[in-house]
DSSP file (Angstrom, degrees, kcal/mol; ACC not computed):
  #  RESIDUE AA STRUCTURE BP1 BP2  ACC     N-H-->O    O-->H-N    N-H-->O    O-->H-N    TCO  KAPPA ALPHA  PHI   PSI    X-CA   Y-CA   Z-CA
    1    1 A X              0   0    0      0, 0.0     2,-1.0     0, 0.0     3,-0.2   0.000 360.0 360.0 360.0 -89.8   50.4  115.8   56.1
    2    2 A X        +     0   0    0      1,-0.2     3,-0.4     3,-0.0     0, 0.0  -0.748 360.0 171.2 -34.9  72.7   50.9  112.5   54.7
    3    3 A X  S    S+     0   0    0     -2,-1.0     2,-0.6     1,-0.3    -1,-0.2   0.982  83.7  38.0 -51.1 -58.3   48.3  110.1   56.1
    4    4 A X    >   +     0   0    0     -3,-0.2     3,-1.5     1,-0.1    -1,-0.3  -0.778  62.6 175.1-105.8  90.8   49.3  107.6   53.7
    5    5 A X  T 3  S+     0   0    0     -2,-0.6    -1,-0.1    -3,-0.4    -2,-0.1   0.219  81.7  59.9-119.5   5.1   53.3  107.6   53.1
    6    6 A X  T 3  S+     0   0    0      8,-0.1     8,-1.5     2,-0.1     2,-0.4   0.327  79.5  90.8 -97.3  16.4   52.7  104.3   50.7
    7    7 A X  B <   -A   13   0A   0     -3,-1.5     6,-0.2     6,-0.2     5,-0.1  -0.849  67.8-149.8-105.2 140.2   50.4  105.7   48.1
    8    8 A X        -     0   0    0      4,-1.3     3,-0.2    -2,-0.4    -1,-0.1   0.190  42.1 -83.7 -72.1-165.7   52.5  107.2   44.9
    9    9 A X  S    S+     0   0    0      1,-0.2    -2,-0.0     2,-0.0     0, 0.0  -0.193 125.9  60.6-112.6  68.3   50.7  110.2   43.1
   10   10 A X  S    S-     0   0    0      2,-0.2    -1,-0.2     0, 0.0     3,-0.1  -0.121 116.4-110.3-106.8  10.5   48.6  108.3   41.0
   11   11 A X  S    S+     0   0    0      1,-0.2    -2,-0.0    -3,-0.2     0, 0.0   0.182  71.7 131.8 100.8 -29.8   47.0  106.8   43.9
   12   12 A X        -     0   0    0      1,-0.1    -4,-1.3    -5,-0.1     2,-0.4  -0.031  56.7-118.7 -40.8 152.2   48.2  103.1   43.7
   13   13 A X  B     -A    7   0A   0     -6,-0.2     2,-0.2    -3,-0.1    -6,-0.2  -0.821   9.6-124.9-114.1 173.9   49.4  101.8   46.6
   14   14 A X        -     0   0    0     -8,-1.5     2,-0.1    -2,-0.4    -8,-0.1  -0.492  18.8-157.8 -80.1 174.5   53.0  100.5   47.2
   15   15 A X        +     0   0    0     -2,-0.2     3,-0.5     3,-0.0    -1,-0.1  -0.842  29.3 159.0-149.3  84.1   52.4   96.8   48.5
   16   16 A X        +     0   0    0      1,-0.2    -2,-0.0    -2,-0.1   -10,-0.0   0.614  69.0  70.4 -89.3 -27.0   56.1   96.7   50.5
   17   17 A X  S    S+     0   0    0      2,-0.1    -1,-0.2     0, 0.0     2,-0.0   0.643  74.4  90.8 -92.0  16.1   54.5   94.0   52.4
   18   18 A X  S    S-     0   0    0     -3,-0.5     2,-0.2     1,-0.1    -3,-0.0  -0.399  82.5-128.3 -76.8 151.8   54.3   91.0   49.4
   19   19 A X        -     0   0    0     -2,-0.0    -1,-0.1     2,-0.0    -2,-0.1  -0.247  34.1-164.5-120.4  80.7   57.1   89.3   49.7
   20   20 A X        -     0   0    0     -2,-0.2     2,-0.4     1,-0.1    -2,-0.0  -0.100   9.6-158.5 -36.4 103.7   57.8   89.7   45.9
   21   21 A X        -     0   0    0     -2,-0.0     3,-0.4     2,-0.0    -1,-0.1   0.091  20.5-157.1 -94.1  42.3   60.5   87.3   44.8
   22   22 A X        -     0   0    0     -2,-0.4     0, 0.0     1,-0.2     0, 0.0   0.221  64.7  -7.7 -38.0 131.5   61.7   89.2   41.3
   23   23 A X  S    S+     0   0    0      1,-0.1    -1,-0.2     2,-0.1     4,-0.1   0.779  86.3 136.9  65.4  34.9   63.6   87.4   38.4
   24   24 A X        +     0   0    0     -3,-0.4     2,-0.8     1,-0.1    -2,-0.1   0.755  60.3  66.1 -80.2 -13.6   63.8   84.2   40.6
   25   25 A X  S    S-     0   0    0      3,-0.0    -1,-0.1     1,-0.0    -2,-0.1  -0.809  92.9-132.6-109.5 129.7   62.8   82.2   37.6
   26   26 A X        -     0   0    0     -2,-0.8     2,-0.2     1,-0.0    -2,-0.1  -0.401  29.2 -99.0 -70.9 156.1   65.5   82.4   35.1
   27   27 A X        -     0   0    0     -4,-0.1     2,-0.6     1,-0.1    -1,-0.0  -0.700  33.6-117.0 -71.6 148.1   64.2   83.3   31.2
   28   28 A X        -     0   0    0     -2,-0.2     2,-0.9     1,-0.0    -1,-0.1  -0.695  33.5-146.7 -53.4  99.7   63.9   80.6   28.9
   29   29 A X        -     0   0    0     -2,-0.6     3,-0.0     1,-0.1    -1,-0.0  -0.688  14.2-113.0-101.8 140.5   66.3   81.1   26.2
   30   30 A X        -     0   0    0     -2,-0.9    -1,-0.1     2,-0.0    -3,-0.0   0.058  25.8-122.7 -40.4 125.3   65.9   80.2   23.0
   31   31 A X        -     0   0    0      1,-0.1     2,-0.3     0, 0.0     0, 0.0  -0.451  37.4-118.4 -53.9 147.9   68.2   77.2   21.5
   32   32 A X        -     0   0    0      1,-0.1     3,-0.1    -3,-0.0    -1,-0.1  -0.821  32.1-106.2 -90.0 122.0   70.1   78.9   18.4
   33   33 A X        -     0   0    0     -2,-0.3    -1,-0.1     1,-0.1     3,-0.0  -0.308  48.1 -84.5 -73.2 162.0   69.3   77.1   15.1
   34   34 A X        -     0   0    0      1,-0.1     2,-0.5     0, 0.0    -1,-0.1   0.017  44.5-110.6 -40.0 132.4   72.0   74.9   13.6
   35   35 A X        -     0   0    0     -3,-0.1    -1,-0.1     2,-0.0    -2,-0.0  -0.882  21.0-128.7 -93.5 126.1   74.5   76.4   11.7
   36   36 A X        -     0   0    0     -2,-0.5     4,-0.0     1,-0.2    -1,-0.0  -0.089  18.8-161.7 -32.1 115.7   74.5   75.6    7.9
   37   37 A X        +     0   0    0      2,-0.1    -1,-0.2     3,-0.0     3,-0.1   0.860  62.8  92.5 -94.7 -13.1   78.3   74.5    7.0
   38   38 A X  S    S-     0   0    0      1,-0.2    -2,-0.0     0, 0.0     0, 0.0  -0.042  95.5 -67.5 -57.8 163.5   77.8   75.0    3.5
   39   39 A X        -     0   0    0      1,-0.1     2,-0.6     2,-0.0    -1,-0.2  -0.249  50.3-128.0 -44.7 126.1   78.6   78.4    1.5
   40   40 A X        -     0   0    0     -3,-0.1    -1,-0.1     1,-0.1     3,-0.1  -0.792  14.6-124.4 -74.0 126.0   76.4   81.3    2.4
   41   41 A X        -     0   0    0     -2,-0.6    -1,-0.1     1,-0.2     3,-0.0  -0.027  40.6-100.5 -60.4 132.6   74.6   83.2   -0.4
   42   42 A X        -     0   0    0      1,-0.2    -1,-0.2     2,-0.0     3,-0.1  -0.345  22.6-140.8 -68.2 146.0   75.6   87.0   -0.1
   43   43 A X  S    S+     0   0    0      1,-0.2     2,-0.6    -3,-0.1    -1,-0.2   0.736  94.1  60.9 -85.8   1.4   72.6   88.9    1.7
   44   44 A X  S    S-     0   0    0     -3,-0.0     2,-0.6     2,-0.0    -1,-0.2  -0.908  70.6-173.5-110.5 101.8   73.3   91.8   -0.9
   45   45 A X        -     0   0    0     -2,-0.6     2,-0.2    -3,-0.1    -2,-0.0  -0.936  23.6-135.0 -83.0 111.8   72.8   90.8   -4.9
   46   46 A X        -     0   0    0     -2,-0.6     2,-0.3     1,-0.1    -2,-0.0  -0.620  18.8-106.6 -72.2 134.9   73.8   93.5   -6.9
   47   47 A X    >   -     0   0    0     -2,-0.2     3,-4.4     1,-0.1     2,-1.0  -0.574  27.1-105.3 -61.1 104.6   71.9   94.5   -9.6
   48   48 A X  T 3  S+     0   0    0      1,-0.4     4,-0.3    -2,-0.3    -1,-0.1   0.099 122.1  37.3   2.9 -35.2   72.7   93.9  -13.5
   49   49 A X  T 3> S+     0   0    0     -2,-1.0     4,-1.5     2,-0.2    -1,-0.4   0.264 108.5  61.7 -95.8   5.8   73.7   97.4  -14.3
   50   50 A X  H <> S+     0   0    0     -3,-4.4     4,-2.5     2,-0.1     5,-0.4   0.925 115.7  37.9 -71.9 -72.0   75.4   97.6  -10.9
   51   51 A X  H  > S+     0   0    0      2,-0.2     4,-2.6    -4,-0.2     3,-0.3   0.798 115.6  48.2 -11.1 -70.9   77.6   94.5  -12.5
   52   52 A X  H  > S+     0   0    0     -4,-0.3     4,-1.4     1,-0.2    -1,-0.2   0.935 112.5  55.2 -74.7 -62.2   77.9   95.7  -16.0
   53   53 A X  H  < S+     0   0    0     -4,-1.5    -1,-0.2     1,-0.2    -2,-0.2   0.662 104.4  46.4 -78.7  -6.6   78.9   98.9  -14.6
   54   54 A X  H >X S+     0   0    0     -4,-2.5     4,-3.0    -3,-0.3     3,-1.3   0.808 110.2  59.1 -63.3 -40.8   81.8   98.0  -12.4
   55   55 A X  H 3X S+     0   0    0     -4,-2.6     4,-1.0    -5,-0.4    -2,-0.2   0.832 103.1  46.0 -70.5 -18.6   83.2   96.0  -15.1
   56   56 A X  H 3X S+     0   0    0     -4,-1.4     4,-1.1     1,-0.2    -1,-0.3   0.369 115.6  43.9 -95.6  16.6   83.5   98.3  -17.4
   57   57 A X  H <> S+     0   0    0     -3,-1.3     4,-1.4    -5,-0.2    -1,-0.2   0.586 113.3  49.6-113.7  -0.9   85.0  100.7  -15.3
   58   58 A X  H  X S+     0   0    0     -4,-3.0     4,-2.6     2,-0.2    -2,-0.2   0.859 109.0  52.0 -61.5 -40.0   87.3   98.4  -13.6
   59   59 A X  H  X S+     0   0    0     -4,-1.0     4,-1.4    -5,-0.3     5,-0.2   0.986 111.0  57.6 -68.2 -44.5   88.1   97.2  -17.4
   60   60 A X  H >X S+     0   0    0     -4,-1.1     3,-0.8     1,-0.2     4,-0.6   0.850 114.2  35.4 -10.3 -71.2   88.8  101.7  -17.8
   61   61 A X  H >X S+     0   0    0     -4,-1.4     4,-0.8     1,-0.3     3,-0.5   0.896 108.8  59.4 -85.4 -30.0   91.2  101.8  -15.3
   62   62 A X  H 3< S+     0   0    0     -4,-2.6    -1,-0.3     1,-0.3     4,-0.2   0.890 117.2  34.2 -46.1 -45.7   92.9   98.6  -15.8
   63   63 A X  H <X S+     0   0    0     -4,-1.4     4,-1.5    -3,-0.8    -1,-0.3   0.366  95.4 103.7-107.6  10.7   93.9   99.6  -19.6
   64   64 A X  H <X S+     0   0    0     -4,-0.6     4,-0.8    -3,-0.5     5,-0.4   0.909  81.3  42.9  -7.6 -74.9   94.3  103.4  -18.3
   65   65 A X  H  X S+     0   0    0     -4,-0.8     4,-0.7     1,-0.3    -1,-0.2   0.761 104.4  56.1 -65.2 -23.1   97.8  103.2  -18.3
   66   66 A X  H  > S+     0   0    0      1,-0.2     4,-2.0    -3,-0.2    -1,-0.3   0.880 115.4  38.5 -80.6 -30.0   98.6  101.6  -21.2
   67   67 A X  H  X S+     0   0    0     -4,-1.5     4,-0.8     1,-0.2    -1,-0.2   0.496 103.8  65.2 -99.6  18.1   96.6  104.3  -23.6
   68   68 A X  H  X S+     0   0    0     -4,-0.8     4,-2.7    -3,-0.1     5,-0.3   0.529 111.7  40.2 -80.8 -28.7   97.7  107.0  -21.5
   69   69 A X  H  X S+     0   0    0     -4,-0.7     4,-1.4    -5,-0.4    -2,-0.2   0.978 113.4  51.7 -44.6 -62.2  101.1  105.6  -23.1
   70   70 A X  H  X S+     0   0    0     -4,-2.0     4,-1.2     1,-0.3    -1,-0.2   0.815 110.0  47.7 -57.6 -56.8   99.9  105.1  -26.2
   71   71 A X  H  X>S+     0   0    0     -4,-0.8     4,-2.1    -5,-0.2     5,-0.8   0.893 109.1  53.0 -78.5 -12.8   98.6  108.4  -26.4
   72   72 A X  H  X5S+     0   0    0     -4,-2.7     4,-1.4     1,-0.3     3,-0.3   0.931 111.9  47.0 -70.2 -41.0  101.9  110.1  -25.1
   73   73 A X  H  <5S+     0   0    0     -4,-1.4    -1,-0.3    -5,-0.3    -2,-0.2   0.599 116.8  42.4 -86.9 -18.1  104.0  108.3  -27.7
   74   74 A X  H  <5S+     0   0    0     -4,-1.2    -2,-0.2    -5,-0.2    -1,-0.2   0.607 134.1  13.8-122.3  11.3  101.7  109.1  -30.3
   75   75 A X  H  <5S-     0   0    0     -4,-2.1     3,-0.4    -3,-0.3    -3,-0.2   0.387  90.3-140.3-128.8 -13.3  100.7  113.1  -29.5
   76   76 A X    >X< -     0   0    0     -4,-1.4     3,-2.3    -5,-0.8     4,-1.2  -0.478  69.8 -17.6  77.9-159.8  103.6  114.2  -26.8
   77   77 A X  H >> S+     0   0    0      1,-0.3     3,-3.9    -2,-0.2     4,-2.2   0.945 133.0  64.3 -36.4 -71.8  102.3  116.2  -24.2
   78   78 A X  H 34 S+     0   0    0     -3,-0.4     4,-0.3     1,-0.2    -1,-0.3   0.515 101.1  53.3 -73.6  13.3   99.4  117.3  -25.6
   79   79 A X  H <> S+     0   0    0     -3,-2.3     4,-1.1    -8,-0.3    -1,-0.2   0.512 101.8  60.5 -66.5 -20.9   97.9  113.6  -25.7
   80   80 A X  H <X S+     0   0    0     -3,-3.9     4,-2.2    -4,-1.2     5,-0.2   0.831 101.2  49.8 -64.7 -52.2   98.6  113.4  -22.6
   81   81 A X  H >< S+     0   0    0     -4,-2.2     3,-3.9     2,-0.2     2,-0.2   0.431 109.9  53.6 -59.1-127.6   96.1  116.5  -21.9
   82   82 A X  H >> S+     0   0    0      1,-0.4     3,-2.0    -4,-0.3     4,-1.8   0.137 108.9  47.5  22.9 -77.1   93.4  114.8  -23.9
   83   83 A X  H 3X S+     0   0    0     -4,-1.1     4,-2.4     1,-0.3    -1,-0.4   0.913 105.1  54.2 -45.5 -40.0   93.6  111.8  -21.9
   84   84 A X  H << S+     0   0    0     -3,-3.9    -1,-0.3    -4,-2.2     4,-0.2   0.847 108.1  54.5 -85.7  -7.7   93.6  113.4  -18.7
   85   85 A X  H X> S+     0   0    0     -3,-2.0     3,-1.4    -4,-0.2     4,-0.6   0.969 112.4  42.6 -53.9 -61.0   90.2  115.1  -20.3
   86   86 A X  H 3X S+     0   0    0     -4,-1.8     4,-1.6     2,-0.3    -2,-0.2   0.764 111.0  59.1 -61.4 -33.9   88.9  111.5  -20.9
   87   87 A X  H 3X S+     0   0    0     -4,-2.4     4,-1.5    -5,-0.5    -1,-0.2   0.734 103.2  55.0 -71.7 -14.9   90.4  110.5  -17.1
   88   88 A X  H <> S+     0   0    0     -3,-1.4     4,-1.8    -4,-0.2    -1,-0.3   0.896 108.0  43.6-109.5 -42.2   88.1  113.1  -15.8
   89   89 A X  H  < S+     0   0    0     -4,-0.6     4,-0.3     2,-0.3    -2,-0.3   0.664 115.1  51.0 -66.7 -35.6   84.9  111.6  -17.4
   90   90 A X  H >X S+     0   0    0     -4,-1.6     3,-3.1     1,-0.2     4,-1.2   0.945 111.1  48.1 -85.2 -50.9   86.1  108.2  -16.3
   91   91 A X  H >X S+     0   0    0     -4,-1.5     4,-3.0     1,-0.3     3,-1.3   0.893 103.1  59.3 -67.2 -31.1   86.6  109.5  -12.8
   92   92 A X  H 3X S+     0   0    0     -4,-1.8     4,-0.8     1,-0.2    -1,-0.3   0.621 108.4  52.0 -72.0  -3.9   83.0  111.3  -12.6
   93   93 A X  H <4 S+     0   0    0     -3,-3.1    -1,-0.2    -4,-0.3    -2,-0.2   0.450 109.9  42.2-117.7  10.8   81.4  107.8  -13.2
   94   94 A X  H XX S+     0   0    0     -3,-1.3     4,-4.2    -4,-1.2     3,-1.0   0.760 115.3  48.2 -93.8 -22.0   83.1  106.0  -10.7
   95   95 A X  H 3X S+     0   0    0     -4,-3.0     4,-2.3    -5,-0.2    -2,-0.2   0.836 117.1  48.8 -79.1 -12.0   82.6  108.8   -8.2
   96   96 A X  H 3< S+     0   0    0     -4,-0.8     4,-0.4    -5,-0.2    -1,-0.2   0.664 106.1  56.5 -86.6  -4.1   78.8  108.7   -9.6
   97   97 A X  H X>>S+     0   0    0     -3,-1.0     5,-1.6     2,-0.1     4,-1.4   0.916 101.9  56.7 -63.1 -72.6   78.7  105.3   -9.1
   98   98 A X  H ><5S+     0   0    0     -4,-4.2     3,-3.0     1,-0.2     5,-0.5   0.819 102.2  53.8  -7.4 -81.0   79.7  105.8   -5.6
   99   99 A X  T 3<5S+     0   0    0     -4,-2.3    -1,-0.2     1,-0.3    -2,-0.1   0.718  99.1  58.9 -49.4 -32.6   77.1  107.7   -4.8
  100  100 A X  T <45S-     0   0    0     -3,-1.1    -1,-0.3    -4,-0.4    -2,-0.2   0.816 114.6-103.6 -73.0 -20.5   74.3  105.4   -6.1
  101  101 A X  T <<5S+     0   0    0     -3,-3.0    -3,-0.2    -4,-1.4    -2,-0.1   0.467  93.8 109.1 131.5 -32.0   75.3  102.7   -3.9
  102  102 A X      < +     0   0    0     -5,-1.6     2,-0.4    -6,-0.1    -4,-0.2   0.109  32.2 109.1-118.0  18.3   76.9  100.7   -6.5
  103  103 A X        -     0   0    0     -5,-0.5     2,-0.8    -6,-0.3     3,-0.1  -0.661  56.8-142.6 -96.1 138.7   80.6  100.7   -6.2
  104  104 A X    >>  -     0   0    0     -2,-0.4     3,-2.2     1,-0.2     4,-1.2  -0.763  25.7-117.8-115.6 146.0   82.2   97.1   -5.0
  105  105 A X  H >> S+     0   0    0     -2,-0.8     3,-1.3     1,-0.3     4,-0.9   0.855 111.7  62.2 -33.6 -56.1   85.0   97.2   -2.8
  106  106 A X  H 3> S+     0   0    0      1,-0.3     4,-0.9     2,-0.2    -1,-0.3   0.810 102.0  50.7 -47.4 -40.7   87.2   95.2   -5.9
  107  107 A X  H <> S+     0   0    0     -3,-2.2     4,-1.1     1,-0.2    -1,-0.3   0.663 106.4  55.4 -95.7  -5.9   86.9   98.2   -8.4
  108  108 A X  H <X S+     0   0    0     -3,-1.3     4,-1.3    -4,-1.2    -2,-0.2   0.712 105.2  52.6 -77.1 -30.8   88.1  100.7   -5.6
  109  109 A X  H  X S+     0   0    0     -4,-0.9     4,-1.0     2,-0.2    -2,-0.2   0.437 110.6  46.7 -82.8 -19.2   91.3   98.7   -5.1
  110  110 A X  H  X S+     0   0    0     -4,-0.9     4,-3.4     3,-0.1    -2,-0.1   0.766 107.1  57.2 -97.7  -7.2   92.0   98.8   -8.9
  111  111 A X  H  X S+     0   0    0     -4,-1.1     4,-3.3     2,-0.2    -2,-0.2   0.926 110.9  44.1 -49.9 -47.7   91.3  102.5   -9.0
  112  112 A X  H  X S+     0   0    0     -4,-1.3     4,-0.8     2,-0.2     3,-0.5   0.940 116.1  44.2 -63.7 -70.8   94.1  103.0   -6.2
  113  113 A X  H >X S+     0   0    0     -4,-1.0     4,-3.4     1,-0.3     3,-2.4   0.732 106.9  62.9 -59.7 -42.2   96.5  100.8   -7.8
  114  114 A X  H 3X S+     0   0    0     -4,-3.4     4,-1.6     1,-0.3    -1,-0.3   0.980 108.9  46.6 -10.0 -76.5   95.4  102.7  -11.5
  115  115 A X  H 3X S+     0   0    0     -4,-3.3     4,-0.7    -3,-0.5    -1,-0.3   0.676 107.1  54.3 -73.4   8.3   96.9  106.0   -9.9
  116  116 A X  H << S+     0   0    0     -3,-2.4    -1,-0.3    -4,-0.8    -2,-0.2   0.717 111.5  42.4 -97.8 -39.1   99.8  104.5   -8.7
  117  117 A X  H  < S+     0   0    0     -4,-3.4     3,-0.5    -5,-0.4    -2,-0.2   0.852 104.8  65.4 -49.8 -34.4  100.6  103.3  -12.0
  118  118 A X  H >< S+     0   0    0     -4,-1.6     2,-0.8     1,-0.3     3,-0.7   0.896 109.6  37.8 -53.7 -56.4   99.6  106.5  -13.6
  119  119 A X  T 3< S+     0   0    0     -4,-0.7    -1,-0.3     1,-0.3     3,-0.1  -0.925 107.5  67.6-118.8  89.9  102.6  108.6  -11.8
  120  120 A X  T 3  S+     0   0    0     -2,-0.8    -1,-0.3    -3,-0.5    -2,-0.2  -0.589  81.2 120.4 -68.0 -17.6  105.0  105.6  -12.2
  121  121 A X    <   -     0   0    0     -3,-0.7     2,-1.5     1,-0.1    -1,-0.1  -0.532  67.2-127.9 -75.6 142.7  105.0  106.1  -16.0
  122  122 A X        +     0   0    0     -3,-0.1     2,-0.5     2,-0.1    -1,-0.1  -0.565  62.3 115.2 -32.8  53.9  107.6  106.6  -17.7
  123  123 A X        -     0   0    0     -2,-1.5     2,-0.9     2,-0.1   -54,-0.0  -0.953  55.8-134.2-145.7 168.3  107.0  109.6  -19.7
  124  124 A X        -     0   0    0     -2,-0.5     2,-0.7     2,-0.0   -47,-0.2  -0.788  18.9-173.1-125.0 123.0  108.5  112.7  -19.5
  125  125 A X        -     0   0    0     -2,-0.9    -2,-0.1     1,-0.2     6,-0.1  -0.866   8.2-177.4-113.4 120.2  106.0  116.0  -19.6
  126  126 A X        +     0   0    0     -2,-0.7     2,-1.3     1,-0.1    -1,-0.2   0.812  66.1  92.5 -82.2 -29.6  108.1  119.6  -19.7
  127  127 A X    >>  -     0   0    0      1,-0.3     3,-2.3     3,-0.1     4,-0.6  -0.366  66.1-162.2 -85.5  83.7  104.4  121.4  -19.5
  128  128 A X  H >> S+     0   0    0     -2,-1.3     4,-1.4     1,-0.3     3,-0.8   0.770  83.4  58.0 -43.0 -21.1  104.1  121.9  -15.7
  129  129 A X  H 34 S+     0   0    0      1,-0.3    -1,-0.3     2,-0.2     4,-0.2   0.390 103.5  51.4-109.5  24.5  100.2  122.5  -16.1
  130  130 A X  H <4 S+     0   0    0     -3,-2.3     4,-0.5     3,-0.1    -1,-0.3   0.300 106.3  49.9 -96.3  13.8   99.8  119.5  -17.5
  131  131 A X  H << S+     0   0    0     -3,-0.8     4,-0.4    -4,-0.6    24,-0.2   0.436 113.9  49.6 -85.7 -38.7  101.5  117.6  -14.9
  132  132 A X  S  X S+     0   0    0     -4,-1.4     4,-1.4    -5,-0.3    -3,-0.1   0.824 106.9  54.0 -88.9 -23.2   99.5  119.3  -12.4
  133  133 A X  H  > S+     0   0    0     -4,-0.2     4,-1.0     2,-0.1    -2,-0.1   0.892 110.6  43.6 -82.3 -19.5   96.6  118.6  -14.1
  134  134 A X  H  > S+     0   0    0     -4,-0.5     4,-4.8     2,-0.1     5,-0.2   0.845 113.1  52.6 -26.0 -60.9   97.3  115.0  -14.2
  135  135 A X  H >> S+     0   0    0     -4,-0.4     3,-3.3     1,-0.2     4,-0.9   0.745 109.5  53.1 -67.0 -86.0   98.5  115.0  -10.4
  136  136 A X  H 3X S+     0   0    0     -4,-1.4     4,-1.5     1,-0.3    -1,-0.2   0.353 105.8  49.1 -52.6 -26.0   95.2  116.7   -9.6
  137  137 A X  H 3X S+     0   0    0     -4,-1.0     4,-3.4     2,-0.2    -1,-0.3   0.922 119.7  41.5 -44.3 -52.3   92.8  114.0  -11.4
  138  138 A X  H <X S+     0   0    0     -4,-4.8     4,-0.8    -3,-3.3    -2,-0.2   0.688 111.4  54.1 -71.3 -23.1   94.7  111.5   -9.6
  139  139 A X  H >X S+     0   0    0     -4,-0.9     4,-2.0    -5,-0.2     3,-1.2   0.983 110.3  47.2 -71.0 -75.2   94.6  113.7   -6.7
  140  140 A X  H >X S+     0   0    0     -4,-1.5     4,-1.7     1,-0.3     3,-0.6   0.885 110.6  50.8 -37.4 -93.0   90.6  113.9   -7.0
  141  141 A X  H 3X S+     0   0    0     -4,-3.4     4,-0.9     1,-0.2    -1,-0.3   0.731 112.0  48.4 -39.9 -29.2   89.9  110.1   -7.4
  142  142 A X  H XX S+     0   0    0     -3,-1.2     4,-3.2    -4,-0.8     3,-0.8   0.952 101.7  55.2 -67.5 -53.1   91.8  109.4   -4.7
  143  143 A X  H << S+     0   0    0     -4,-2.0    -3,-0.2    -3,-0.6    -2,-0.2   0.946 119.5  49.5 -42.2 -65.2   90.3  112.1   -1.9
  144  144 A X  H 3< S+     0   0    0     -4,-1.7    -1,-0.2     1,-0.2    -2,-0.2   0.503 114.0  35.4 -59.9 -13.4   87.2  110.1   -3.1
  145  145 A X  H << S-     0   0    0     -4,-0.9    -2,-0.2    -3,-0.8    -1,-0.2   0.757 143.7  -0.4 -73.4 -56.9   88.2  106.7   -2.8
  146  146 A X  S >< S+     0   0    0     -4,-3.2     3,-1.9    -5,-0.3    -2,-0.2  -0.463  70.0 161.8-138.6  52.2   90.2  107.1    0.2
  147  147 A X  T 3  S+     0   0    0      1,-0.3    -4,-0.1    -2,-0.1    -3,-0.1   0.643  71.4  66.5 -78.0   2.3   90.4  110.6    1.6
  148  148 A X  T 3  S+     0   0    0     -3,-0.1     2,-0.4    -5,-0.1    -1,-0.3   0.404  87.0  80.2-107.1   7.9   91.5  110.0    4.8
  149  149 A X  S <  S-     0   0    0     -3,-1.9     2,-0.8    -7,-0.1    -3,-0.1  -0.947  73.4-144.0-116.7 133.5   95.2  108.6    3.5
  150  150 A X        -     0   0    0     -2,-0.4     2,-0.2     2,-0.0    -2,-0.1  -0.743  19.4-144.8-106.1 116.6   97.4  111.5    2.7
  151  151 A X        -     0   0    0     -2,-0.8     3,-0.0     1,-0.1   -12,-0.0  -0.660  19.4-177.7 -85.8 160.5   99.8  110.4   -0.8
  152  152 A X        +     0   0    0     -2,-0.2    -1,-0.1     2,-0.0    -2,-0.0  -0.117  63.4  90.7-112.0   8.2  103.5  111.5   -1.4
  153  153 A X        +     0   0    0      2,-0.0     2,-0.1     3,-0.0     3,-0.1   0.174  52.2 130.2-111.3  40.7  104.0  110.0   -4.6
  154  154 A X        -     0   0    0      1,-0.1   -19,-0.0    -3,-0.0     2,-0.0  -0.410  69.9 -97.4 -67.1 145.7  102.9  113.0   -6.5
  155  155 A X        -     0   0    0    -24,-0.2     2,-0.8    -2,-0.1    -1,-0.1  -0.430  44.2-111.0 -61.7 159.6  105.5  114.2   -9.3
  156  156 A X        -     0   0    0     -3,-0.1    -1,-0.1     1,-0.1    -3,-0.0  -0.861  22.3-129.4-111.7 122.6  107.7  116.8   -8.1
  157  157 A X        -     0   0    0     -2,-0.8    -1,-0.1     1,-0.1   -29,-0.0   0.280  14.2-168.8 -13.8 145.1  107.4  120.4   -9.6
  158  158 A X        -     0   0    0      3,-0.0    -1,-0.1     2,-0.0   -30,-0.1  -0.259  22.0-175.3-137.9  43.4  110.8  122.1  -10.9
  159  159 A X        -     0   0    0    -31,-0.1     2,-0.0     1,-0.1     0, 0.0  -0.164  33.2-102.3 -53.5 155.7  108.9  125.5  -11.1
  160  160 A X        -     0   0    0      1,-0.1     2,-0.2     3,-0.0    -1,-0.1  -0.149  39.0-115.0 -77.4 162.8  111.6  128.2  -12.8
  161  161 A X    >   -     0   0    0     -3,-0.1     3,-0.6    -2,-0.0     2,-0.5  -0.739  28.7-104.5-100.4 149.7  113.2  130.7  -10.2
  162  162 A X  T 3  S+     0   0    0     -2,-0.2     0, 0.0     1,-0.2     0, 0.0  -0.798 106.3   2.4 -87.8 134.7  112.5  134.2  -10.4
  163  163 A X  T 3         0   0    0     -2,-0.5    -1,-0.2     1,-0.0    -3,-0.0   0.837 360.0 360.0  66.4  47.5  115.6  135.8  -11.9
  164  164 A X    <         0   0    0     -3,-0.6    -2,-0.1     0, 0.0    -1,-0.0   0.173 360.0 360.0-126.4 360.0  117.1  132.6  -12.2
């Protein structure tokens, strides 16, 4: 059947009788070059409108709270709506930011602390749907920032009882 019970199927033969001494010479490895001790230059430079546009939407959220104030003390409630119109434009260009690439770790940490501030104000809103539409901005930017941390410091609803 098998005349030759060293040949493979391509036809080579096994050569079992070398007495083949594998890896006995260790690899050379390369020496590792000196490390620099001075500061390293980041290997990512962000770009000029990358820049430009974090700062001004860090500078956004940063004075957020105070003219959401501002506007509450000088329309009531419905300045409040208005703002949270404006909040929603602010928030589609960090989340479009995001998406390009271009959002820096620093302007995501004053977004969270921005909504924590937001529902820490002082102000007092009778208009449940503008309370929910508030919480739900804040709600928004956050699920995008961070969705995988679940908040509790949403205001809490006093919805009316029926037949109360």
């Amino acid at each position: 059947m098998m005349d030759n019970w060293q040949s493979n199927d391509v036809g080579d033969d096994w050569e079992f009788e070398r007495e083949n001494k594998w890896f006995a010479e260790r690899p050379v490895i390369p020496s590792s070059a000196p490390v620099a001790s001075g500061p390293e230059e980041p290997k990512i430079q962000p770009s000029d409108s990358a820049l430009a546009s974090n700062h001004a939407i860090v500078y956004a959220l940063q004075i957020a709270p105070n003219i959401l104030r501002t506007r509450y003390d000088a329309f009531g409630e419905l300045g409040v709506l208005g703002w949270c119109d404006e909040f929603r434009e602010l928030i589609d260009a960090i989340i479009e930011t995001g998406f390009e690439g271009a959002l820096f770790t620093s302007t995501r940490e004053v977004a969270l602390t921005t909504c924590t501030q937001l529902l820490r104000l002082d102000i007092d809103i009778k208009m449940q749907i503008i309370v929910i539409y508030l919480s739900a901005q804040v709600a928004r930017l956050r699920r995008f920032l961070d969705g995988d941390l679940q908040y509790e410091d949403y205001p809490d609803l006093s919805f009316p009882k029926p037949g109360a």
